[in-house]
C-alpha atoms as one frame of an Amber mdcrd trajectory, in Angstrom:
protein
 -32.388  15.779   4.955 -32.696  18.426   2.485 -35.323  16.390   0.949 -37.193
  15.939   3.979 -37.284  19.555   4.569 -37.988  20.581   1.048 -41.413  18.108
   1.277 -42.100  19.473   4.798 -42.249  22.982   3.447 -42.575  22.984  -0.335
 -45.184  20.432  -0.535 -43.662  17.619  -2.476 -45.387  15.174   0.306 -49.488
  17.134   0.656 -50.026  14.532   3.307 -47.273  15.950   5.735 -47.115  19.399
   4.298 -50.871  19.686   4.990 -50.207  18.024   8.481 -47.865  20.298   9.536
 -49.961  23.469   8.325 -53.464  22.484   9.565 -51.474  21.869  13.229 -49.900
  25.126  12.666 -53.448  26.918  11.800 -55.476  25.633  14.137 -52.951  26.525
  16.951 -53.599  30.073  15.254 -57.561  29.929  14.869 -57.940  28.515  18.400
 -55.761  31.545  19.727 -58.124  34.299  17.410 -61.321  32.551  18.727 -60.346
  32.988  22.044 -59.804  36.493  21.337 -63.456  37.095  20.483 -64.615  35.176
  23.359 -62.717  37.550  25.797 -64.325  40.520  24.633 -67.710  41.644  25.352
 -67.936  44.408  22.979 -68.985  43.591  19.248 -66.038  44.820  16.080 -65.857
  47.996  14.953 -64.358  49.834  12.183 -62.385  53.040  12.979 -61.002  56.111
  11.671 -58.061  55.632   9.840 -56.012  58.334  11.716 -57.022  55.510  14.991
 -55.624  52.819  12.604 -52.578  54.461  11.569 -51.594  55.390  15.331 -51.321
  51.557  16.075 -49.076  50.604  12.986 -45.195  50.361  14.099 -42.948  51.594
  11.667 -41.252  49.729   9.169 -38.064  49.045  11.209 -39.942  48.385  14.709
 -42.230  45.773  12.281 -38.879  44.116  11.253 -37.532  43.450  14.349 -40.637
  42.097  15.971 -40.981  39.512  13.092 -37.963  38.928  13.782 -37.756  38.237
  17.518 -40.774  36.184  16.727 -38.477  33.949  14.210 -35.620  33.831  17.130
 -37.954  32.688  19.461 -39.116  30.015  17.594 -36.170  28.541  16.350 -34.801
  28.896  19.859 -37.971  26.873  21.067 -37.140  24.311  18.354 -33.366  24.333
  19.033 -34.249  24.005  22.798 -37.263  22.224  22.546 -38.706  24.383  25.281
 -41.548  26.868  24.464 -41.660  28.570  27.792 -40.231  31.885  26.514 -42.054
  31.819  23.222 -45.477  31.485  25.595 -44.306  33.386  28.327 -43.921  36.267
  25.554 -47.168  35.600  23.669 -50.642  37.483  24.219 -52.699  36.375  26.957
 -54.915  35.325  24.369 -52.477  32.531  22.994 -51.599  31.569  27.244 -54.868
  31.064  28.273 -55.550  28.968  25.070 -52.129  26.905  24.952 -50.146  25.863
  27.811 -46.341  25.317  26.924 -46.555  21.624  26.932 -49.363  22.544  24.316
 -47.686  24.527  22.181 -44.715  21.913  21.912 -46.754  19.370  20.892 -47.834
  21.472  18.394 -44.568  21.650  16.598 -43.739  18.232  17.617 -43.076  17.304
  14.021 -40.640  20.224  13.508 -38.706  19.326  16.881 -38.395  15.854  15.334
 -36.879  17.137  12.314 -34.975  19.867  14.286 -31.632  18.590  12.531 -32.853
  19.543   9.320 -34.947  22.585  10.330 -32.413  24.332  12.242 -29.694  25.605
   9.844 -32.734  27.349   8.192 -34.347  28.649  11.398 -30.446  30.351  11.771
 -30.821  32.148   8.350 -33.570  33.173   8.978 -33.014  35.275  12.085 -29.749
  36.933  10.514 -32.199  38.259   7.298 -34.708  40.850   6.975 -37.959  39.664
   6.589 -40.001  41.065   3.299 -43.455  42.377   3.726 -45.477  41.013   0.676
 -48.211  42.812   1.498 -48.408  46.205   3.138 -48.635  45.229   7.179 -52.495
  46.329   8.220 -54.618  46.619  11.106 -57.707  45.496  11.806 -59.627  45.755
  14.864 -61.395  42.704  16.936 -63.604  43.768  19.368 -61.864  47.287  19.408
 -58.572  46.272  20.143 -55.677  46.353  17.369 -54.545  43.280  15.826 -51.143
  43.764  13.878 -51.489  41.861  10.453 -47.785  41.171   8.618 -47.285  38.695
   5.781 -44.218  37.919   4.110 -41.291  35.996   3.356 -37.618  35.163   4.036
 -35.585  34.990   0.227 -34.082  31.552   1.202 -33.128  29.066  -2.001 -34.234
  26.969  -3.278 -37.697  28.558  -2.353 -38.546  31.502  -0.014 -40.167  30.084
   2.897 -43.454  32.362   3.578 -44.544  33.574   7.073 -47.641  35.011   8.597
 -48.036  36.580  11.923 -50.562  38.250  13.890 -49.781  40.632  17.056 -52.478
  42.312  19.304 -51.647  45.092  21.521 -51.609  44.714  25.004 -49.794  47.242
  27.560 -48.729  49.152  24.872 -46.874  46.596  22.809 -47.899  43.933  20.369
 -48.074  40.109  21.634 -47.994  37.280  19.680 -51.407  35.729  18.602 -50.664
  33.782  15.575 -47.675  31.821  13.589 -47.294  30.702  10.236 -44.733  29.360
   8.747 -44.926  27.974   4.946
């Protein structure tokens, strides 16, 4: 098992490793596409006062990465990604339906056994930006940009996420997991 889930992240086996990350990315391209067809207006580049008014601080950034690693290990553990979705940007829920998104991580509900025990570290640790968390703006509208990792042996196992704002807080629009 520890094998398996080394390969599965680490890249020992490219064929599933790749696998599991193009599903993984394309679930997250599909959901930033959408985002561009939704809007009429064209990008634009603002101020960096407007910037710096949408950016969270460092402990609200924390615990929304990690309520987004709760939720998905609970989806895993549960196999039901109803709350995950529910709690997603209505970019990512007019893209995916549920049943969508679990066939997504099919492979990682599969291999739940070995995946879990991580997924439970995870949420107890704080997540570590590796690069400052950023904004950028899609047609006019925030999109929260944090990168990191979790320190978890043998390797740490790398995350990406992207939030946009909607009614004042930041949905989910994007998950990576590496």
């Amino acid at each position: 098992m520890r094998n398996f889930l080394s390969t599965l992240f680490f890249g020992k086996d490219p064929l599933l490793n790749g696998l599991f990350l193009i599903t993984i990315l394309s679930l997250a391209a599909l959901g930033c596409t959408n985002l561009a067809k939704n809007e009429n207006s064209s990008s634009t580049s603002n101020s960096t006062a407007e910037v710096d008014s949408d950016m969270p601080d460092d402990r609200l950034l924390k615990a929304t990465v990690k309520l987004t690693t709760a939720e998905f290990a609970n989806a895993i553990s549960t196999e039901d990604f109803a709350k995950l979705h529910k709690n997603a940007s209505t970019e990512f829920q007019n893209q995916y339906s549920v049943e969508e998104t679990k066939n997504v991580f099919a492979d990682a509900i599969k291999n739940k056994r070995a995946l879990l025990p991580m997924l439970a570290k995870l949420v107890s640790m704080d997540p570590e930006f590796t690069e400052p968390p950023s904004i950028r703006r899609e047609q006019n509208r925030p999109i929260l940009v944090v990168k990191g990792r979790y320190d978890t042996k043998p390797r740490p196992l790398e995350f990406e996420y992207e939030y946009v704002k909607q009614f004042g807080s930041y949905k989910l629009l994007k998950l990576i997991l590496k």
